[in-house]
N, C-alpha and C positions, 0 to 999 in steps of 0.2 A: 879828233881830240879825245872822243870821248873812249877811243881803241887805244892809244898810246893812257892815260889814265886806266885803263884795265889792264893791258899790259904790265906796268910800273908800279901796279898794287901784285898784281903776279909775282916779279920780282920784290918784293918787300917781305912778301910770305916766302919766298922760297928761301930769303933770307935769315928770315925771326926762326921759323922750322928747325932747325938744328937746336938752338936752344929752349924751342918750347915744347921738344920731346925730353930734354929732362925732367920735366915736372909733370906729362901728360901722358899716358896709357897711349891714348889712342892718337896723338900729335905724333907719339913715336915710334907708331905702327904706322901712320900714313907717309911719314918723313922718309922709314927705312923701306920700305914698298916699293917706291919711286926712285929707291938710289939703283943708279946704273940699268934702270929700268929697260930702257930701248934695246941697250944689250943681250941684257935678259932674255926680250922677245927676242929677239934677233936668233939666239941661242935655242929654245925652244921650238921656233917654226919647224917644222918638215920642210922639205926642198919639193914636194911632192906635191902641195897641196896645192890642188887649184882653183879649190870651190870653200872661201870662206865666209861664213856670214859673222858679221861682228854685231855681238847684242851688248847694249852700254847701259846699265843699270846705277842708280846712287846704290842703294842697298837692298838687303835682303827683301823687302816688300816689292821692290819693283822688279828683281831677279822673279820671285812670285809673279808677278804680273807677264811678263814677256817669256818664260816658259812655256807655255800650251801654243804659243804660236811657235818657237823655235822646233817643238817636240812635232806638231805637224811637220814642216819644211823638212827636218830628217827623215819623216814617215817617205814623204815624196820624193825627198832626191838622197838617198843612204849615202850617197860620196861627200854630203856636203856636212864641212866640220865647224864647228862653232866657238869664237871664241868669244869670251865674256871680261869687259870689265868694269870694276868698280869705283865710283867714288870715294866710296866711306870702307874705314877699316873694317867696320862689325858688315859689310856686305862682303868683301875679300876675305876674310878669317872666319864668314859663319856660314857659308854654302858651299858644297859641295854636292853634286847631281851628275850622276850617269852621260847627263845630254851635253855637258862642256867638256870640251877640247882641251881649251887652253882658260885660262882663267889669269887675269892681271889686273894690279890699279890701273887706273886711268893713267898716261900721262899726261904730265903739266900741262896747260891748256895755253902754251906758248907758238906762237908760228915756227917755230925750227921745231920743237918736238912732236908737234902733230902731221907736219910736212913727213917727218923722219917714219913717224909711226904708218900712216895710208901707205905711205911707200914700203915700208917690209911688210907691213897686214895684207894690203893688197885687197882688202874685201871684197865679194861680190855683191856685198847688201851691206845696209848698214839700218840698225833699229836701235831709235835713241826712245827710251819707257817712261812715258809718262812726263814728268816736269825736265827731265833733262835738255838743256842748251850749251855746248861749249863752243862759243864763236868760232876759235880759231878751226877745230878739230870739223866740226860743220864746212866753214871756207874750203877745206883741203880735200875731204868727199867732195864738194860741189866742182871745185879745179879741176879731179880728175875723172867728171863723171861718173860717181858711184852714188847709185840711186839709195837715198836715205828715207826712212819711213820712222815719223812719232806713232808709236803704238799706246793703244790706249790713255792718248793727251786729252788735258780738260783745260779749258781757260775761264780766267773770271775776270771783268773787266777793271778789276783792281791791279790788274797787273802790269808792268810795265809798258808791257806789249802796245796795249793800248792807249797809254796815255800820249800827252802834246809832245811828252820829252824822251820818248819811247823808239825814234828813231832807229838810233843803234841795235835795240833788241828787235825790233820789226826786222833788220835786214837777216837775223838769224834763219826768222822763219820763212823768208823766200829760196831760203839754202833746202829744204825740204822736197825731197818729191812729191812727197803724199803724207799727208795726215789721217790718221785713225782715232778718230773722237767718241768720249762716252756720251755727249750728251748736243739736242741743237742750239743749246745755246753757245755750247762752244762753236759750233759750223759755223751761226752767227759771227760772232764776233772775229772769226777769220774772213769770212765774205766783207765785212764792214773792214778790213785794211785790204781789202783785192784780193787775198787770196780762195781759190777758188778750187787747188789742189787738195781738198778734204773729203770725207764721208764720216757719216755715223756708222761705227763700227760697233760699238759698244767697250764695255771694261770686260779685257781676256783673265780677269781676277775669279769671275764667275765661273771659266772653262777649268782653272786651277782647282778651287775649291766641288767642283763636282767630279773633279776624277782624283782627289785626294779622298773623297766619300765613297767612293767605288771600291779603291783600296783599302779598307779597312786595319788595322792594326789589333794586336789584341794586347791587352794589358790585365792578366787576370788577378794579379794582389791588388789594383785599384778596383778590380770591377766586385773584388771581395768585400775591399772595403766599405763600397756604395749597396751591395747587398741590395736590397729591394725596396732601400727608401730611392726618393726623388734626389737629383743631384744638381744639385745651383754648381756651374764651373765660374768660378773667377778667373777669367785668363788675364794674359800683360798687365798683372797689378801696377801700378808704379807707387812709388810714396806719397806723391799728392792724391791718388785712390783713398788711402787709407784711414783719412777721417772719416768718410762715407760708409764706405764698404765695412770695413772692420766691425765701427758698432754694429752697425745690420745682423752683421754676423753672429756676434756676443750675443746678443738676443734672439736670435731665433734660429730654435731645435727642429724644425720640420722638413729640414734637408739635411742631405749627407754634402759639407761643402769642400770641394777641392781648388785649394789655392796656386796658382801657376802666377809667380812673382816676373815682371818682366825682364829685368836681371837678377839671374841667379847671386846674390851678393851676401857673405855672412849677415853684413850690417842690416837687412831690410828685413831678411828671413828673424832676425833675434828678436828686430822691432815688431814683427807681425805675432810670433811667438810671446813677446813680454804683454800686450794687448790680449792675446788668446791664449792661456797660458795651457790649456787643453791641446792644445792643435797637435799631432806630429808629424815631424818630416818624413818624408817616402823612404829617402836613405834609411832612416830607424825604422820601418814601417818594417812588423813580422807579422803580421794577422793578428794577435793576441788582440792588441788595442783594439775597444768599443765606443771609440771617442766618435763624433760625426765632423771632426775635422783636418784635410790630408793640405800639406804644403808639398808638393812639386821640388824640391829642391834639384831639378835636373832639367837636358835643356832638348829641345828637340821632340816634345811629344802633344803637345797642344793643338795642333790643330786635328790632329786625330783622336786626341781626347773629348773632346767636343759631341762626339755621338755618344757620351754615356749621359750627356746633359739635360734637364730636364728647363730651365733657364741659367741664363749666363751675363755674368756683368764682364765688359771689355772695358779695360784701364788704358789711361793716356788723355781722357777728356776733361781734365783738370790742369795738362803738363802741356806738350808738345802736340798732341794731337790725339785721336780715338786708334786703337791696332785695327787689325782688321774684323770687323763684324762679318763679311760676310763669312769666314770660320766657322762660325756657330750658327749663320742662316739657313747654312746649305743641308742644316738638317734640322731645320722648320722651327728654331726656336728661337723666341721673347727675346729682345736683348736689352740690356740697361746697360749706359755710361755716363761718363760726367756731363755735364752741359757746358761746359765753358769751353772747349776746343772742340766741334764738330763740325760746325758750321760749312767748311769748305769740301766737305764730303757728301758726295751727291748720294751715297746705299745707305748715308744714314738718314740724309732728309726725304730720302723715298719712302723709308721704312716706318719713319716715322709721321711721316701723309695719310699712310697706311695704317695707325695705329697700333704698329707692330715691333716697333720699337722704342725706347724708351729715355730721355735725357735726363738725368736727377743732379741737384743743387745738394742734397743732405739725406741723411740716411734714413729722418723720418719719414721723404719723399719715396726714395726706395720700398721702403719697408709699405707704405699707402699704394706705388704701384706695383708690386709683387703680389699683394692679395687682389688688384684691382684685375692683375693680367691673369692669376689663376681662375678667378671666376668667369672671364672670357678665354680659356686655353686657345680652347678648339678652333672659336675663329678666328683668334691672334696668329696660329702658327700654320693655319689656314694661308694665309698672307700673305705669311715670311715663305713658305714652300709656292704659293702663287709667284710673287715677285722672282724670287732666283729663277725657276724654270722659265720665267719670259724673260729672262737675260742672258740665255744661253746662248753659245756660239760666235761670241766677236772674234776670237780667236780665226776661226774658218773666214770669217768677213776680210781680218787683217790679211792674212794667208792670201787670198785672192787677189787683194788690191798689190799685194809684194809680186806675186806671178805676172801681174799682168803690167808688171814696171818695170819688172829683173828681167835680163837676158842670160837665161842659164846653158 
């Protein structure tokens, strides 16, 4: 019952989609994605290829995450080609990397198009990152024996999975070969439905961001700009950030602050500028200005930006969710975010056990722990640099558990 009602909601969206890409950016970019799609792949494949690994990612964060294990796998076997795809538009339209083959939406998550899809893929592995499930596409690996691995998966017993009425989503995860968990309370709560096909692997987020810190970037008109004060980074601002963060800002001269808005949008950027009326964009950015504050209006340099930071606040923990912190851990520094979306994030309730990171309600709080955290630098970022190096290496962990399931 409850397959036929998923099914039948499939078809309803595949239905509405045509018309609710007239009014939607991003409906319209995922509607035309998937037109003619299978074709597409079809059209694409090499006749050649015999060693494909298929990594399935929602978007750009989780593309981040299952990297450093793909990037291994081609270390080890160079003939084996990868292709990647997406859920979401902004993960299809916002990566691009050296280590992808092929790159596509997902298809529909229908039994004819996912039957259609294993059949020209052909995988020899398959890595679904993190929260990813799609029944039918799961079913059609398991049919034809292709060993599928959750990479870096976390569960919380609030989730379907495990509740009375959870059946249906239980039978997803018996479709698994092998699960790669960050934490034991997820092992837990897969032992507690019988399965017993897991390990603690750790989050391969950590393997990402230490060899994004190895590669260094240089950026010398911002690193002008910062000069030889301190630099508070604001990364993934969003708009609900901006009651907090903003004023923080407005008042206090004792950093050089660089704002990196999380969509580049004229509308956000005006609104941050009408509040700051000081601040200038990078784009107008000649060196003359003495101002100590820089907006980012461009997209692609944040996470390398991060090592000019002396503390940094991460945006999204008022909206949808916190970005990613560990960005800015990986080189030993304080983080603040909002308090109200974090919760289901284990590197921030680590950090924050730790007293090394930071959740604020209001910018008076901000402003209370920014002098609290400078009078403890040393051991705060103590912490943040202890923590990341003991979480080194899931990636290698995942890597292993894939070898020793795949018949290459």
């Amino acid at each position: 019952m409850q397959t036929m009602l998923y099914n039948f909601g499939l078809a309803v969206l595949r239905l509405l989609l045509p018309f609710m890409a007239f009014f939607n950016k991003k409906a319209r970019l995922f509607y035309k994605g998937r037109k003619n799609i299978l074709n597409n792949i079809e059209k694409s494949l090499s006749k050649n290829n015999a060693s494909i690994c298929w990594m399935h990612c929602a978007s750009v964060g989780e593309f981040e995450q299952g990297l450093p294990v793909v990037e291994l796998l081609k270390l080890q076997y160079p003939g084996l080609k990868v292709l990647v795809t997406f859920f979401s538009p902004s993960g299809y339209e916002g990566v691009n990397h050296p280590a992808i083959d092929y790159k596509f939406y997902l298809p529909y998550d229908t039994p004819l198009q996912a039957a259609q899809f294993v059949q020209l893929v052909q995988p020899l592995m398959a890595l679904f990152i993190k929260y990813e499930f799609w029944y039918h596409h799961l079913a059609q690996l398991k049919k034809n024996n292709i060993p599928v691995f959750s990479v870096s998966s976390i569960f919380r017993p609030s989730q379907a999975f495990f509740k009375w009425y959870g059946g249906w989503h239980r039978r997803m995860l018996h479709n698994f070969t092998y699960f790669g968990v960050q934490d034991e309370d997820s092992l837990n709560l897969l032992k507690s439905m019988g399965i017993t096909q897991a390990a603690l692997t750790g989050d391969t987020r950590f393997d990402r961001v230490l060899k994004i810190k190895e590669t260094p970037a240089q950026f010398n008109n911002i690193e002008e700009f910062a000069g030889n004060r301190k630099v508070f980074m604001v990364g993934s601002l969003r708009p609900e950030d901006d009651a907090v963060v903003l004023p923080f800002i407005k008042s206090c001269t004792n950093y050089a602050f660089i704002i990196v808005p999380h969509d580049i949008t004229e509308g956000h950027i005006k609104a941050i500028k009408n509040k700051l009326p000081q601040a200038v964009r990078y784009s107008q950015y000649t060196g003359e200005q003495a101002g100590h504050i820089l907006i980012i209006d461009a997209i692609g340099m944040l996470s390398r930006l991060y090592r000019l930071a002396h503390l940094a606040y991460v945006g999204g923990g008022f909206s949808d969710g916190i970005h990613n912190i560990l960005e800015p851990a990986v080189y030993h520094i304080p983080v603040f975010f909002g308090n109200k979306k974090y919760k289901k994030y284990k590197e921030a309730n680590d950090l924050i056990a730790r007293k090394a990171a930071f959740a604020v309600s209001s910018s008076q709080e901000l402003a209370t722990l920014v002098t609290h955290t400078e009078q403890n630098y040393t051991q705060v970022s103590k912490q943040v640099a202890q923590y990341v190096q003991s979480n080194r290496g899931a990636a290698e962990k995942m890597v292993a558990l894939i070898n020793r399931y795949t018949t290459w």
